[in-house]
VMD Tcl script that builds the backbone (N, CA, C; Angstrom):
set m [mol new atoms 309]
animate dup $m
set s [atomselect $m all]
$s set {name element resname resid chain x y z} {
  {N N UNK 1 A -27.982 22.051 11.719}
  {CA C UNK 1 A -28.942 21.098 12.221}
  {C C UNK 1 A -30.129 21.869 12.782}
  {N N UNK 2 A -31.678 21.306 12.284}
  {CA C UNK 2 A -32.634 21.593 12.666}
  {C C UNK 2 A -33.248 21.468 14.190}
  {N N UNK 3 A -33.658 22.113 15.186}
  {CA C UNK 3 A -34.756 21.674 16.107}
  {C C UNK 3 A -36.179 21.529 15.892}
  {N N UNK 4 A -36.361 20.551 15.727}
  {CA C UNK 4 A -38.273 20.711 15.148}
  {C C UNK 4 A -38.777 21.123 17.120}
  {N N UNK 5 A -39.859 21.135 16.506}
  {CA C UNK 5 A -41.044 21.875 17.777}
  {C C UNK 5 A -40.975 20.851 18.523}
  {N N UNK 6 A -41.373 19.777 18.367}
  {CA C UNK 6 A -41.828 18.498 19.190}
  {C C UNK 6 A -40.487 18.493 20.362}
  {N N UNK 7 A -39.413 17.886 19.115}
  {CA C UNK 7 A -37.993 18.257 19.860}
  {C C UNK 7 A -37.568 19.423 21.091}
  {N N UNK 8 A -37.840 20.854 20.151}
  {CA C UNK 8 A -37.847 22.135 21.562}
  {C C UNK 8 A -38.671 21.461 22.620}
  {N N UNK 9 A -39.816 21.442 22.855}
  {CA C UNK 9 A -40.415 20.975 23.673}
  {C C UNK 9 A -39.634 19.910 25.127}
  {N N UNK 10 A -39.463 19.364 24.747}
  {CA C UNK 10 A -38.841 17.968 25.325}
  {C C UNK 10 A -37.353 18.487 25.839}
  {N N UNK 11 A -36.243 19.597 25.300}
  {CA C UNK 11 A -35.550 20.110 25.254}
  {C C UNK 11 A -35.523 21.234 26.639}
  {N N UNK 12 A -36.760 22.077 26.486}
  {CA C UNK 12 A -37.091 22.651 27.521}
  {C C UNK 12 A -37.122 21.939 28.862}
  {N N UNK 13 A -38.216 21.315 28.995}
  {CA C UNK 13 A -38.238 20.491 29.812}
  {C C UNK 13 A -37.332 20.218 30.911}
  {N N UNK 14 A -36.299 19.654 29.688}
  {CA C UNK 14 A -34.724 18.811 30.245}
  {C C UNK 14 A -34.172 20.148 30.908}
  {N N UNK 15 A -34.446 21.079 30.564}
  {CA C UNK 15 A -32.980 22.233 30.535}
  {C C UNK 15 A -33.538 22.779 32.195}
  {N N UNK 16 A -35.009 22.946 32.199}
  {CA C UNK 16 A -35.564 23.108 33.464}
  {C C UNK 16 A -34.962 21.945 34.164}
  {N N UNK 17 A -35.289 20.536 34.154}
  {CA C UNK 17 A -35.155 19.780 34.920}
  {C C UNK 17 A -33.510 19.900 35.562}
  {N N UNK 18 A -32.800 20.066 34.596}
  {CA C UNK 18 A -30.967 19.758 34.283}
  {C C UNK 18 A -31.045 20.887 35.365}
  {N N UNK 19 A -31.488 22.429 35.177}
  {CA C UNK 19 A -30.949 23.524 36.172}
  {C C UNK 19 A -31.592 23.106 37.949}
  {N N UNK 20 A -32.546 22.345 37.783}
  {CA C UNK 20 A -33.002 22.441 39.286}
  {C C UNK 20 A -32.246 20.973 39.779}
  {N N UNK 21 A -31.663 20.248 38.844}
  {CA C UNK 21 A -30.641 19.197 39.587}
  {C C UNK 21 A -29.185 20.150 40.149}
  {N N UNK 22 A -29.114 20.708 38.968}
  {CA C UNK 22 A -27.488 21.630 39.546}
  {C C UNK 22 A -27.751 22.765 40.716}
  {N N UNK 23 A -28.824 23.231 40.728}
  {CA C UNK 23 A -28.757 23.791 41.682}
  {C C UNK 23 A -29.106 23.615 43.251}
  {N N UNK 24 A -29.952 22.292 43.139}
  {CA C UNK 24 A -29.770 20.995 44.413}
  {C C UNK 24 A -28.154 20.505 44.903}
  {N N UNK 25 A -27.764 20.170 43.911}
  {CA C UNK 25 A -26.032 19.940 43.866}
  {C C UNK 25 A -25.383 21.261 44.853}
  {N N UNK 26 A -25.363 22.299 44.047}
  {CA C UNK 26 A -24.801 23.382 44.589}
  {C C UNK 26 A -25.482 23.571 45.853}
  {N N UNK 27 A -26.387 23.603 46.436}
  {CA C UNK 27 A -26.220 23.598 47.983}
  {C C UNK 27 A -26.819 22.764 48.651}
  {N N UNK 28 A -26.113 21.299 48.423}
  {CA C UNK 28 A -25.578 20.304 49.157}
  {C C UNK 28 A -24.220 20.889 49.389}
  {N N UNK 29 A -23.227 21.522 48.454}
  {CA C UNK 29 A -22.091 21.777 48.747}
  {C C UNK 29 A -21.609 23.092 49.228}
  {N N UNK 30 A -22.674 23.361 49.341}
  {CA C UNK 30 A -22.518 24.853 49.977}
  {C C UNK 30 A -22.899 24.592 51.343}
  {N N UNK 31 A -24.219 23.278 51.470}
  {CA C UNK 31 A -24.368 22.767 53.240}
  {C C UNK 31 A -23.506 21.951 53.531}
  {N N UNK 32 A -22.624 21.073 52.882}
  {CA C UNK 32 A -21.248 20.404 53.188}
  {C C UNK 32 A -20.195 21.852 53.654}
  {N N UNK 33 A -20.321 22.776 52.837}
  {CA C UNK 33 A -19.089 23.524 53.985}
  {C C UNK 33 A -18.944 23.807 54.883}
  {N N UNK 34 A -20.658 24.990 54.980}
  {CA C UNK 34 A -20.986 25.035 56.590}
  {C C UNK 34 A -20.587 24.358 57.287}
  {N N UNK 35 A -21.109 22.839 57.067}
  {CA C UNK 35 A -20.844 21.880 58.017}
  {C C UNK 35 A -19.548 21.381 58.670}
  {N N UNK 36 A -18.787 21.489 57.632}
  {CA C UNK 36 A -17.449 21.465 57.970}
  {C C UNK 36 A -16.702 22.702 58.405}
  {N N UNK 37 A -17.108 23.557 58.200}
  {CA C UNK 37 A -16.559 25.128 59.050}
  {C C UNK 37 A -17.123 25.120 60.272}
  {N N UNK 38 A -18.302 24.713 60.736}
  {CA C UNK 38 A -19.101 24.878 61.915}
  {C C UNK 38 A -18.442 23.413 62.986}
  {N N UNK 39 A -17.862 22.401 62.368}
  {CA C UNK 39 A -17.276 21.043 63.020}
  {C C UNK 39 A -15.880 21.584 63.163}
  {N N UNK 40 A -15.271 22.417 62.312}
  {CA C UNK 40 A -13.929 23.107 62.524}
  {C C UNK 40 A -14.014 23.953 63.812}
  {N N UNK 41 A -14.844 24.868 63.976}
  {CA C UNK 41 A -15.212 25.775 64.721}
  {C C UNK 41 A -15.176 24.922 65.920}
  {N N UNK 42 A -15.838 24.277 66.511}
  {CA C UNK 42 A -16.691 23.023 67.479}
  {C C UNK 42 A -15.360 22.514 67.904}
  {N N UNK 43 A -14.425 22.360 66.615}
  {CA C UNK 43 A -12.981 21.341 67.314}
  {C C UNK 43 A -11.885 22.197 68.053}
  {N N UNK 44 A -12.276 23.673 67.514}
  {CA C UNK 44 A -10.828 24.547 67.718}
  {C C UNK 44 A -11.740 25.248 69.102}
  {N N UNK 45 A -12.554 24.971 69.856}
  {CA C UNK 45 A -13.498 25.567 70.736}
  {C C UNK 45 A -12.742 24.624 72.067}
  {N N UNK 46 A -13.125 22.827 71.231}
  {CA C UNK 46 A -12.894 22.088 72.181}
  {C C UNK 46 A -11.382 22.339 72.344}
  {N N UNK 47 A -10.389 22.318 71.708}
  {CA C UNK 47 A -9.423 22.139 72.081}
  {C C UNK 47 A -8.817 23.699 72.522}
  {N N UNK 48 A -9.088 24.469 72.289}
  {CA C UNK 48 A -8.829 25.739 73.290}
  {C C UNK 48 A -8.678 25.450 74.562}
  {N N UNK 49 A -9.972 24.640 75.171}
  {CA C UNK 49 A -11.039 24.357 76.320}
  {C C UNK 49 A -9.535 23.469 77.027}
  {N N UNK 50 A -9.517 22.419 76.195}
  {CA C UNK 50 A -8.915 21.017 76.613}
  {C C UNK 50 A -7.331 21.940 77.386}
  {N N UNK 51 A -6.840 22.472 76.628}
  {CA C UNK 51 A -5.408 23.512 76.415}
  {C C UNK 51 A -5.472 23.792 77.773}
  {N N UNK 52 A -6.485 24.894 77.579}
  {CA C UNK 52 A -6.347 25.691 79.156}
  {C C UNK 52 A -6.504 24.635 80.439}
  {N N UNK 53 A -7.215 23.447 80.439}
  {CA C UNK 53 A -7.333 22.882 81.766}
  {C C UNK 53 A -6.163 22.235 82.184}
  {N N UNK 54 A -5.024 21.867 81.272}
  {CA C UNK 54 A -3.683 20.981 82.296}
  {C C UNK 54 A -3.202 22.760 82.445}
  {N N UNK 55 A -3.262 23.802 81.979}
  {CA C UNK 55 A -2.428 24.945 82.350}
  {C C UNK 55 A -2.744 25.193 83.672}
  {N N UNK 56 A -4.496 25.436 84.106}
  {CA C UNK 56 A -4.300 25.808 85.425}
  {C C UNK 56 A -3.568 25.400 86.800}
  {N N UNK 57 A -3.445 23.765 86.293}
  {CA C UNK 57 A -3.042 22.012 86.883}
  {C C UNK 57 A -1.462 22.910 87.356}
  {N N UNK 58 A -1.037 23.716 85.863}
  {CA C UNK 58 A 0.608 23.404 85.978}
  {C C UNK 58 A 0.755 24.879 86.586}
  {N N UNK 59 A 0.250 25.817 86.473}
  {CA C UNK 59 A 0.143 27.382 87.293}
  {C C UNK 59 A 0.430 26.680 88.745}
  {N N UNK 60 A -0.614 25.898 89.081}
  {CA C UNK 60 A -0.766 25.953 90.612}
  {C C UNK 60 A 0.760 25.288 91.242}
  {N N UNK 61 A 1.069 23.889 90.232}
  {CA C UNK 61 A 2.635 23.646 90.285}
  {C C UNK 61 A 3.496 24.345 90.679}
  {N N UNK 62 A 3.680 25.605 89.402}
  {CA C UNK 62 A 4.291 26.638 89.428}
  {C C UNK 62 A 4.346 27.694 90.686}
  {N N UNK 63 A 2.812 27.839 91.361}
  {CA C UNK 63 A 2.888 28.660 92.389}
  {C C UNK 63 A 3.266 28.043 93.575}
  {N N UNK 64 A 2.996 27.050 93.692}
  {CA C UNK 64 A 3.667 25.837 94.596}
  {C C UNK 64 A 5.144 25.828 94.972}
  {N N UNK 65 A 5.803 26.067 94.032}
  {CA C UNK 65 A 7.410 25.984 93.977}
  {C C UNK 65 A 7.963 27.146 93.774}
  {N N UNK 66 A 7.313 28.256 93.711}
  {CA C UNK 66 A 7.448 29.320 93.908}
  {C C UNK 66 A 7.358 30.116 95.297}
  {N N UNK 67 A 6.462 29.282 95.818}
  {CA C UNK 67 A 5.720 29.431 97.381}
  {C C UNK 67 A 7.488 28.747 98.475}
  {N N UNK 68 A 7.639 27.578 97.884}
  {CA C UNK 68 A 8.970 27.116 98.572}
  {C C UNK 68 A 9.751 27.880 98.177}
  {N N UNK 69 A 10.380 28.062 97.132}
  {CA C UNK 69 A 11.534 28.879 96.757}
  {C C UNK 69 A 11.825 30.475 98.190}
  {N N UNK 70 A 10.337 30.995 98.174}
  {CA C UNK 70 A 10.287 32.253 98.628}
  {C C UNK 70 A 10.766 31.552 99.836}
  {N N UNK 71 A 10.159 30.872 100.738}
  {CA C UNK 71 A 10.465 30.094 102.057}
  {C C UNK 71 A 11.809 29.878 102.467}
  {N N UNK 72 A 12.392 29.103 101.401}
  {CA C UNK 72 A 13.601 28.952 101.726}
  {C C UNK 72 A 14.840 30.260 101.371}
  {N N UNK 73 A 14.378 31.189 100.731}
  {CA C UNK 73 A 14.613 32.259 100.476}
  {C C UNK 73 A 14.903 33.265 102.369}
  {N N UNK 74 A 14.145 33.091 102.971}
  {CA C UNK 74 A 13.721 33.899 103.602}
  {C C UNK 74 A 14.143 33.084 104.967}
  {N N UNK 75 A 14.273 31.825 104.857}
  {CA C UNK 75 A 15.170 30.803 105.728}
  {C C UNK 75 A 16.509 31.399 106.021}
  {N N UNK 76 A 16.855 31.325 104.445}
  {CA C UNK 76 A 18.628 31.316 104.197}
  {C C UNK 76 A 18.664 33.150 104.687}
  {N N UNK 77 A 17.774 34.254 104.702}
  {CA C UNK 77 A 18.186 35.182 104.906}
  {C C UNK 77 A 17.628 34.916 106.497}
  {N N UNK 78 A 17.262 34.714 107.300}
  {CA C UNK 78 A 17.221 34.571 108.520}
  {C C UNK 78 A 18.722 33.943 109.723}
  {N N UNK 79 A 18.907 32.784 108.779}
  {CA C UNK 79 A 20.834 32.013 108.810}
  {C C UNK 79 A 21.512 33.374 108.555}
  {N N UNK 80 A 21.365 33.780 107.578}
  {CA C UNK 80 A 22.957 34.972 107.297}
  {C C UNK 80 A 22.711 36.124 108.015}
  {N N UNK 81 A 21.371 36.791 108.614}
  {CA C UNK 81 A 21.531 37.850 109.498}
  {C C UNK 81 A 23.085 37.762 110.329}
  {N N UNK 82 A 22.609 36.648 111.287}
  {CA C UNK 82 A 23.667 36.705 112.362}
  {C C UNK 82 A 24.794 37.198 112.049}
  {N N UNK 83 A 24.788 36.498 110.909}
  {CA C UNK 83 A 26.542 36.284 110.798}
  {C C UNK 83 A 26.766 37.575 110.052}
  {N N UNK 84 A 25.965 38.424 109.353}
  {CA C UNK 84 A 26.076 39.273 109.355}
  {C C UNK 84 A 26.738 40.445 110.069}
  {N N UNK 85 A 25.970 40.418 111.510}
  {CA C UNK 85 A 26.041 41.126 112.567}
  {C C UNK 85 A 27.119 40.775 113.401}
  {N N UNK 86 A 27.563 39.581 113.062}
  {CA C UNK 86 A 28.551 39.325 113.826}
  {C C UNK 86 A 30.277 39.733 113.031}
  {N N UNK 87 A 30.117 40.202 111.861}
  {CA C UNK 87 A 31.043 40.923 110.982}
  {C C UNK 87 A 30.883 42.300 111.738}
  {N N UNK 88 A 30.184 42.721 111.601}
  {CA C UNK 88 A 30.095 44.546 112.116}
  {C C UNK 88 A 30.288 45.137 110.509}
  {N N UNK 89 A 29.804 44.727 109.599}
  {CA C UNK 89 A 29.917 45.314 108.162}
  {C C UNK 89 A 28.559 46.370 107.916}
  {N N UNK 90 A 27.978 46.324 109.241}
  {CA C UNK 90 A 26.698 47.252 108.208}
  {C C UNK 90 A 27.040 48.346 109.142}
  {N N UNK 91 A 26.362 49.393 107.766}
  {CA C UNK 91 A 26.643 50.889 107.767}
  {C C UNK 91 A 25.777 51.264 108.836}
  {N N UNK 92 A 25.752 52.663 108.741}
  {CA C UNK 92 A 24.873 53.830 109.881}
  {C C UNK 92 A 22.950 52.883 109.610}
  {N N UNK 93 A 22.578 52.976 108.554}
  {CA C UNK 93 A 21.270 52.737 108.630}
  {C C UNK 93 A 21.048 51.412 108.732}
  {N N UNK 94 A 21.545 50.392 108.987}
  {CA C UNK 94 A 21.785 48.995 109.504}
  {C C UNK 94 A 21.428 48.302 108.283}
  {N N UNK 95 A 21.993 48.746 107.218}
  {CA C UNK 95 A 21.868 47.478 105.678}
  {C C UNK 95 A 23.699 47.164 105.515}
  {N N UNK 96 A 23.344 46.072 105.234}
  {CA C UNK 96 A 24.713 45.627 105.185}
  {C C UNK 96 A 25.245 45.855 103.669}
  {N N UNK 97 A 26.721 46.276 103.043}
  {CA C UNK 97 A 27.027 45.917 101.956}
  {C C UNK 97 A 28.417 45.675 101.710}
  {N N UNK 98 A 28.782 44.664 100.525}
  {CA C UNK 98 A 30.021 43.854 100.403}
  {C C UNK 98 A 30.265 44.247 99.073}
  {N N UNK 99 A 31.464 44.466 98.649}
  {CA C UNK 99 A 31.694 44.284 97.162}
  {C C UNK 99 A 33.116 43.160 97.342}
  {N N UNK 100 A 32.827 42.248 96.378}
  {CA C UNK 100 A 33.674 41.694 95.806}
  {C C UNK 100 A 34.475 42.539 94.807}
  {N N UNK 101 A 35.800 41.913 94.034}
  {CA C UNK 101 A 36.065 42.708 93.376}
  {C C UNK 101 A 37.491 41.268 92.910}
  {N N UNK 102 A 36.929 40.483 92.066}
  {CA C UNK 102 A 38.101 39.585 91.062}
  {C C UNK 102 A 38.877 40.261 90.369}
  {N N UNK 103 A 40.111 39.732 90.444}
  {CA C UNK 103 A 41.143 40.619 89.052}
  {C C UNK 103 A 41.841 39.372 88.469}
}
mol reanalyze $m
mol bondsrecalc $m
mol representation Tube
mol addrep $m
């Protein structure tokens, strides 16, 4: 099959026109990714953000009941001195020690 001239002509044209549509196409979809990598980015930012703020909430919890624990810690060793002392179990440098021993 022949191309007459008239035809090339008109042919050209198209082939220009056809490449500057596809390459409009191609970055729309090359600015659709960005866009969606940069909204990915934006979400995994926010929710990092979101993450860390009930943690500090639950740290302070944590140091809270940690703060009692020590307290009552230091209660219950204040109660057992006495009775400590009132055994006569501690050595020359005044620390007391017990071994159990199950069989």
């Amino acid at each position: 099959m022949t191309i007459r001239s008239m035809d090339m002509q008109v042919l050209v044209q198209k082939v220009n026109e056809v490449t500057r549509i596809q390459h409009s196409q191609q970055q729309e979809q090359m600015n659709r990714q960005q866009d969606l990598a940069s909204q990915i980015n934006q979400q995994t930012i926010r929710n990092s953000k979101s993450v860390s703020a009930p943690l500090k909430n639950e740290s302070k919890i944590v140091h809270e009941k940690e703060e009692k624990e020590k307290e009552s810690r230091k209660k219950n060793k204040n109660k057992q001195k006495p009775e400590k002392e009132k055994d006569g179990t501690q050595n020359e440098s005044g620390s007391s020690h017990k071994i159990d021993f199950m069989i």
